[in-house]
GUSELO-826628 format. One line per field, with one value per residue (C-alpha): residue in one letter; x, y, z. Coordinates in steps of 0.05 Angstrom, whole numbers, plus 5000, padded with zeros to 4 digits. Layout:
GUSELO-826628
resn	c(a, ...)
px	c(X, ...)
py	c(Y, ...)
pz	c(Z, ...)
END
This chain:
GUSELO-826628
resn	c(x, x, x, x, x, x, x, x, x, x, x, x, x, x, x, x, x, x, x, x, x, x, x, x, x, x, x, x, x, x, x, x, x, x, x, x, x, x, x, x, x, x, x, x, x, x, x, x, x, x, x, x, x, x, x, x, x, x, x, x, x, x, x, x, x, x, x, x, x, x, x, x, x, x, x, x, x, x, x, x, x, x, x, x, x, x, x, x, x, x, x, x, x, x, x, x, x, x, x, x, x, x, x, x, x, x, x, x, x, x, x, x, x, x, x, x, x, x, x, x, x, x, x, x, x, x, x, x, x, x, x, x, x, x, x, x, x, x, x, x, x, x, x, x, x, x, x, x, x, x, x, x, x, x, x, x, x, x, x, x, x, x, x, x, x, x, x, x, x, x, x, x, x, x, x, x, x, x, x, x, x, x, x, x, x, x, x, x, x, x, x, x, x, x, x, x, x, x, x, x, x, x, x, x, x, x, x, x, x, x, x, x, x, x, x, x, x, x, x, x, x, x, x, x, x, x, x, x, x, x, x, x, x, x, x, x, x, x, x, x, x, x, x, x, x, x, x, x, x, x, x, x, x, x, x, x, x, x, x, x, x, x, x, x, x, x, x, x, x, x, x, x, x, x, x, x, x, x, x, x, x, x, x, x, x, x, x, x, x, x, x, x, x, x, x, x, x, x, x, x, x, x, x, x, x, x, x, x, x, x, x, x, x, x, x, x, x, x, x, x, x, x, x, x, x, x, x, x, x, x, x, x, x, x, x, x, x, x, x, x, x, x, x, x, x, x, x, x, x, x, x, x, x, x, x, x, x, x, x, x, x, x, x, x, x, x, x, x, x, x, x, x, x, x, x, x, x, x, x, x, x, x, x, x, x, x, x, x, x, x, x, x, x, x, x, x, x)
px	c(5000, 5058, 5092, 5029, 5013, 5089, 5080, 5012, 5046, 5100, 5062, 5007, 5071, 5100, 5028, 5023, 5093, 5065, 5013, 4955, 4909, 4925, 4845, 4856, 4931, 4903, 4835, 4889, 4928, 4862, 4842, 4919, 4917, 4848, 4865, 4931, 4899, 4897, 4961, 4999, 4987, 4970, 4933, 4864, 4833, 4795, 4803, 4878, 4879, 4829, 4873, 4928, 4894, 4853, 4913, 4942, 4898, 4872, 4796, 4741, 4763, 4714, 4716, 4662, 4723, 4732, 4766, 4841, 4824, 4889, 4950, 5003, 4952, 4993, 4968, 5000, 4955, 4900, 4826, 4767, 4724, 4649, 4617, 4598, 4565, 4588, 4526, 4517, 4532, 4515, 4588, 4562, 4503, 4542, 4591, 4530, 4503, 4578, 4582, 4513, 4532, 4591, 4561, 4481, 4488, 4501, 4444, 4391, 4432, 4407, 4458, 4471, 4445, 4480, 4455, 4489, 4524, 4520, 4558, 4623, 4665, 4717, 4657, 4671, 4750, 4709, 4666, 4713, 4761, 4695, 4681, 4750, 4747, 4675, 4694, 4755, 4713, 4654, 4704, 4731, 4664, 4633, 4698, 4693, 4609, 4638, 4687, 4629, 4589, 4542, 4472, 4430, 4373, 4408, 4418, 4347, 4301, 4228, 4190, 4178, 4114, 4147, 4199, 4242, 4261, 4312, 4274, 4323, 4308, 4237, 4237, 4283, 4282, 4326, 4276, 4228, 4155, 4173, 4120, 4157, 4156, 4200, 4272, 4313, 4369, 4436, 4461, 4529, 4536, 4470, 4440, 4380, 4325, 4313, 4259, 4309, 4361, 4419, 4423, 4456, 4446, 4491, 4481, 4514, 4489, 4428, 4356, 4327, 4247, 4190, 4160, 4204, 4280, 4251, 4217, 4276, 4317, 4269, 4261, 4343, 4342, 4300, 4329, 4395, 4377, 4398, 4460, 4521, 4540, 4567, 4553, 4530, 4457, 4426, 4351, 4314, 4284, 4231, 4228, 4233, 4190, 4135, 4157, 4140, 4069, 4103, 4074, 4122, 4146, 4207, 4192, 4184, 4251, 4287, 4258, 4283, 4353, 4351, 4338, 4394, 4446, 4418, 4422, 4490, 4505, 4494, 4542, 4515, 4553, 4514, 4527, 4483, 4486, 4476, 4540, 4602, 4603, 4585, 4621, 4615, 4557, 4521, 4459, 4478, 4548, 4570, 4520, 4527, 4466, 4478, 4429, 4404, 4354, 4315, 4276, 4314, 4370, 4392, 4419, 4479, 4480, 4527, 4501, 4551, 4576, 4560, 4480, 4478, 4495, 4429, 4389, 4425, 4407, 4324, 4324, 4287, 4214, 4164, 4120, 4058, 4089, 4029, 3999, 4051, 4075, 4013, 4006, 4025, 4088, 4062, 4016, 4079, 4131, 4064, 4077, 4142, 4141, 4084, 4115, 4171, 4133, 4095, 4042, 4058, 4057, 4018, 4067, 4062, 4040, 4105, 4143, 4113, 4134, 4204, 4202, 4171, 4222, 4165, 4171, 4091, 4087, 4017, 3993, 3928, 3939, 3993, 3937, 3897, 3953, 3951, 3884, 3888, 3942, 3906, 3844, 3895, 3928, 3856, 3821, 3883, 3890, 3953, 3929, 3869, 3853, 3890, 3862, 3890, 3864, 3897, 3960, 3977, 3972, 3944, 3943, 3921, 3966)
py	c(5000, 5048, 5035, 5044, 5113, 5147, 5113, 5161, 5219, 5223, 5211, 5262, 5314, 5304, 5314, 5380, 5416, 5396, 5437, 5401, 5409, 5369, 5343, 5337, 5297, 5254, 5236, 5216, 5172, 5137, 5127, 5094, 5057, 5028, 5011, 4969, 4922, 4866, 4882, 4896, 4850, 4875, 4939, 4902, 4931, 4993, 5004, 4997, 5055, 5099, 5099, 5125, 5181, 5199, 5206, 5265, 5335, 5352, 5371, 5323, 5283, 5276, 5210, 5233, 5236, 5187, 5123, 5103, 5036, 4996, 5000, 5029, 5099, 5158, 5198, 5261, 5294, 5312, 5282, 5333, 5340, 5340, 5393, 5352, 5380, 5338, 5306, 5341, 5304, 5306, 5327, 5385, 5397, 5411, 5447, 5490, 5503, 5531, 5572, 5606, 5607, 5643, 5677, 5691, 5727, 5670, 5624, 5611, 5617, 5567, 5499, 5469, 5404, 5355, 5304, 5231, 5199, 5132, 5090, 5053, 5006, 5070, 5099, 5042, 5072, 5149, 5128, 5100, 5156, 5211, 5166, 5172, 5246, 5262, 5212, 5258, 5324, 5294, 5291, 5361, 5388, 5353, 5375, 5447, 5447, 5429, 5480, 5541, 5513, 5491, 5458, 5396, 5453, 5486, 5432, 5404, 5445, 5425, 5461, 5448, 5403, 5363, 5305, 5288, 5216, 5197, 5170, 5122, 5104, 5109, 5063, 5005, 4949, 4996, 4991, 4936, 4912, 4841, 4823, 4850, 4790, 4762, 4769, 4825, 4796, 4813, 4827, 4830, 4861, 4844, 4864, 4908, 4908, 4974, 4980, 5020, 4958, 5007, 5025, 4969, 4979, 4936, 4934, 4908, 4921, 4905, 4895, 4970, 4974, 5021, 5014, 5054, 5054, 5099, 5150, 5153, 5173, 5226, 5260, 5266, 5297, 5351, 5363, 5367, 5407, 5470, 5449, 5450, 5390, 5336, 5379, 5351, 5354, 5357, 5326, 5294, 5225, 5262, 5306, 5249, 5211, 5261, 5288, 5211, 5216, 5159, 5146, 5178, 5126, 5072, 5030, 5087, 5108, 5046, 5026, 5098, 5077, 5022, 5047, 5098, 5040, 5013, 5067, 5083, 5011, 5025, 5013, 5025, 5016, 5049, 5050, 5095, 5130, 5193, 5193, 5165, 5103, 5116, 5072, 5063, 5114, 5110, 5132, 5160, 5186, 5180, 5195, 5205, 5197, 5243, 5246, 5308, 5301, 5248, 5241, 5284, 5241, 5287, 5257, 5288, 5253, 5271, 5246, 5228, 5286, 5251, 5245, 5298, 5266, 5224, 5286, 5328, 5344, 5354, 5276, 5265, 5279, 5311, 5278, 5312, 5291, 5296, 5236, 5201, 5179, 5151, 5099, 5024, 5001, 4976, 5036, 5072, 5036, 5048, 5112, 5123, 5100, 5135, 5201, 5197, 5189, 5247, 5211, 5138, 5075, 5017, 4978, 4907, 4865, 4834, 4888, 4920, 4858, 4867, 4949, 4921, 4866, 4817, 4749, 4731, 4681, 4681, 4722, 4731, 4752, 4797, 4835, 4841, 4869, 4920, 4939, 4949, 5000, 5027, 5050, 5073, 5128, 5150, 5158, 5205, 5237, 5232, 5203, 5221, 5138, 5085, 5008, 4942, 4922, 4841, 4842, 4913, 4983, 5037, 5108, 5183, 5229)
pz	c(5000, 5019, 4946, 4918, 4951, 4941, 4871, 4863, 4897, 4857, 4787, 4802, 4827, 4754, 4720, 4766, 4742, 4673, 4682, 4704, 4767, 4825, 4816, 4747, 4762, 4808, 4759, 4717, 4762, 4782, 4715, 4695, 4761, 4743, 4653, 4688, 4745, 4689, 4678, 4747, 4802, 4870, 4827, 4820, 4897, 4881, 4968, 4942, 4887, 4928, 4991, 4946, 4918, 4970, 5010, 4964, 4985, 4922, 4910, 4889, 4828, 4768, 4743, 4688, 4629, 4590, 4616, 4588, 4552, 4552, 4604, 4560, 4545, 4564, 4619, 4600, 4564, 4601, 4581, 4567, 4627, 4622, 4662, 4731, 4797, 4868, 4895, 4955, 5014, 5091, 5102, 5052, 5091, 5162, 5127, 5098, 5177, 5186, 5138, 5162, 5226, 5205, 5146, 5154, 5093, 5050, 5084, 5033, 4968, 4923, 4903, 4837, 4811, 4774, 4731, 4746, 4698, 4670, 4725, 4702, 4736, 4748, 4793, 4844, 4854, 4856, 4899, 4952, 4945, 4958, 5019, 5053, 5035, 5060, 5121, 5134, 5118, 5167, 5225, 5212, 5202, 5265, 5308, 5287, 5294, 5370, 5377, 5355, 5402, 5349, 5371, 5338, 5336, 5289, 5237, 5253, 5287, 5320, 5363, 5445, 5437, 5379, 5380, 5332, 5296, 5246, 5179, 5182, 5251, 5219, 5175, 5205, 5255, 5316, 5363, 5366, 5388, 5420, 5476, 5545, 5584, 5534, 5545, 5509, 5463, 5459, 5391, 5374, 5295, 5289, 5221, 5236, 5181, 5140, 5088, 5045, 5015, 4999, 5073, 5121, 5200, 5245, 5317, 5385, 5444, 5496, 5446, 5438, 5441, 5420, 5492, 5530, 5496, 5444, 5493, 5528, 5475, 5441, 5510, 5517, 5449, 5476, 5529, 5492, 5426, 5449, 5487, 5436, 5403, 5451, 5515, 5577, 5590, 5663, 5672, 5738, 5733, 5760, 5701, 5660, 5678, 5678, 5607, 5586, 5618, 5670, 5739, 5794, 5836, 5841, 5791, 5735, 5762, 5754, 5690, 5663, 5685, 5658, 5598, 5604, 5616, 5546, 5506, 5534, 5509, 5442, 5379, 5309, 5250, 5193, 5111, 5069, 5010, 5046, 5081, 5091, 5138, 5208, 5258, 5345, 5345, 5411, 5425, 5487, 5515, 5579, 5641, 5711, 5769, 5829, 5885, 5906, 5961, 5982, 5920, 5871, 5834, 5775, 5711, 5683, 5606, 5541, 5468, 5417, 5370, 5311, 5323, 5286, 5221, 5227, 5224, 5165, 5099, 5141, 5146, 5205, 5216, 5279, 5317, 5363, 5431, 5476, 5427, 5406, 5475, 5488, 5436, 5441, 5410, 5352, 5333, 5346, 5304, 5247, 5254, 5257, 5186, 5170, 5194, 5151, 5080, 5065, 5025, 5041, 4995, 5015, 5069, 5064, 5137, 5130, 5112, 5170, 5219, 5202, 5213, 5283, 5291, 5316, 5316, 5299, 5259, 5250, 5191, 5217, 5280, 5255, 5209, 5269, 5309, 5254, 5242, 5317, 5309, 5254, 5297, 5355, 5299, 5274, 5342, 5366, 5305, 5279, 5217, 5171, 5158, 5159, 5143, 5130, 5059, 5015, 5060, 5056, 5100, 5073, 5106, 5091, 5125)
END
């Protein structure tokens, strides 16, 4: 890997005194790299030839020129370029909410579009190369959010009575409906289910639920949203618990630690298209309980930085707190998906069973389990109607 990086280096340091752009050097490198991996053993990993360009700091390369067909094609003269636009990233998106917070002036100025281009085999060595980059970028951008004192509110806002979800969280298998007298699993890199196949969720940790690990979670967020990014955060059980509509007493308080402990247990790996690859995000930092009083224990709780990259780029969606903490888990998890389609397709019951992570295996008893949830959204209002119609859910926000 080293001879292969000082072997980049030094070709795309000759290309630049020739004249050429370090972007356009390095495309050009990348491109050679790629026409001689038939050729040159050891050259076939597109990780391989990424590493070694991405480790040069040059600008984002365009891959969109043509591709050098056989190994002994010069690389000297420089290929035409087709006019490209980046696909704006969520690295792009938290370096936008510095720049307004640095610049108000410039908030609201409108981005270019790009349109993609036929994908190649070259795209796969692009595409790995953007990742480091954006991965490196995300960590800068993330660290200096943290030094401005940045808050989640100001990449995704919601007002008091509202709580926010992840669609991601949304639409996937992270917290689950399993009956509560049955045990909760340990998972180590466990795949979790998301309806969306291009995004891959793995998880260790203690067995997350709708029926209380998901409260939890939303209520810390509010309490943290206006607290910079990675900040401690001081709440009561007390105020906890009643925030969640929970009875006031000891076993309301333990069960709320307990699901501190989980969520402080957490390690997601996650791969989308929207961002680089998140790796050990927690839901919840480091916390402390101090007692204060005889009833008064206060919680003193940190989330992890990089929460914020689940909500970028507005991809997270508002619920009506006062009703959605009062619906069962599985009218919840219903909704949670619900929430984050503005006009919903029909869901599939067993689609919907893996969102919910249930282990039913009774397909009529599942469908009731749904039309039950059904009723529950329309008689609160959340939804307009909602009805379980040959195996699928329909809904009208």
């Amino acid at each position: 890997m080293a001879d292969l990086q000082n072997a980049a280096q030094a070709l795309i340091k000759e290309l630049v005194q020739q004249g050429l752009t370090p972007a356009e050097a390095a495309e050009q490198v990348a491109k050679s790299a790629y026409a001689s991996a038939t050729a040159l053993p050891g050259m076939q990993s597109v990780q391989a030839i990424a590493a070694a360009v991405a480790a040069v700091d040059t600008d984002v390369i365009d891959f969109d020129s043509p591709t050098p067909q056989a190994a002994e094609q010069s690389v000297k003269a420089p290929a035409s370029k087709a006019a490209k636009t980046k696909k704006r990233t969520v690295a792009d998106h938290l370096d936008q909410a510095l720049v307004e917070q640095k610049q108000p002036e410039l908030a609201g100025l409108p981005t270019k579009g790009g349109k993609k281009p036929a994908r190649t085999v070259v795209d796969d060595i692009a595409d790995a190369v953007q990742d480091r980059k954006d991965s490196a970028k995300m960590v800068a951008t993330v660290a200096e959010m943290q030094q401005l004192e940045m808050s989640l509110f100001q990449v995704a806002p919601w007002d008091d009575d509202l709580r926010a979800i992840p669609n991601d969280w949304g639409r996937s298998a992270v917290f689950t409906t399993r009956n509560k007298r049955t045990k909760r699993d340990a998972c180590e890199d466990k795949l979790i289910y998301h309806y969306n196949r291009e995004i891959e969720i793995t998880y260790t940790g203690i067995e997350l639920r709708a029926d209380d690990d998901e409260l939890v979670w939303q209520q810390i967020l509010e309490y943290a949203k206006h607290s910079p990014i990675g900040n401690n955060v001081e709440f009561t059980l007390y105020q906890l618990c009643t925030d969640l509509g929970w009875h006031i007493n000891e076993f309301y308080y333990k069960r709320a630690l307990s699901c501190l402990k989980r969520l402080k247990a957490t390690c997601f790996t996650i791969k989308s298209p929207r961002h680089s690859t998140l790796k050990n995000l927690s839901l919840l930092g480091d916390f402390d309980i101090v007692k204060v009083g005889k009833k008064r224990a206060v919680c003193n709780a940190q989330l992890d930085p990089y929460i914020v990259v689940l909500f970028a780029n507005d991809h997270y969606s508002k619920v009506m707190w006062s009703k959605y903490r009062t619906l069962s888990p599985t009218a919840r998890r219903m909704f949670d998906y619900f929430v984050t389609h503005a006009a919903p397709y029909p869901l599939k019951l067993e689609t919907f069973r893996l969102i919910c992570g249930s282990e039913s295996t009774r397909p009529k008893k599942w469908a009731e389990q749904s039309r039950d949830a059904c009723k529950e959204l329309e008689v609160v209002g959340l939804v307009q109607k909602t009805w379980v119609e040959r195996g699928f859910i329909h809904c009208l926000r």
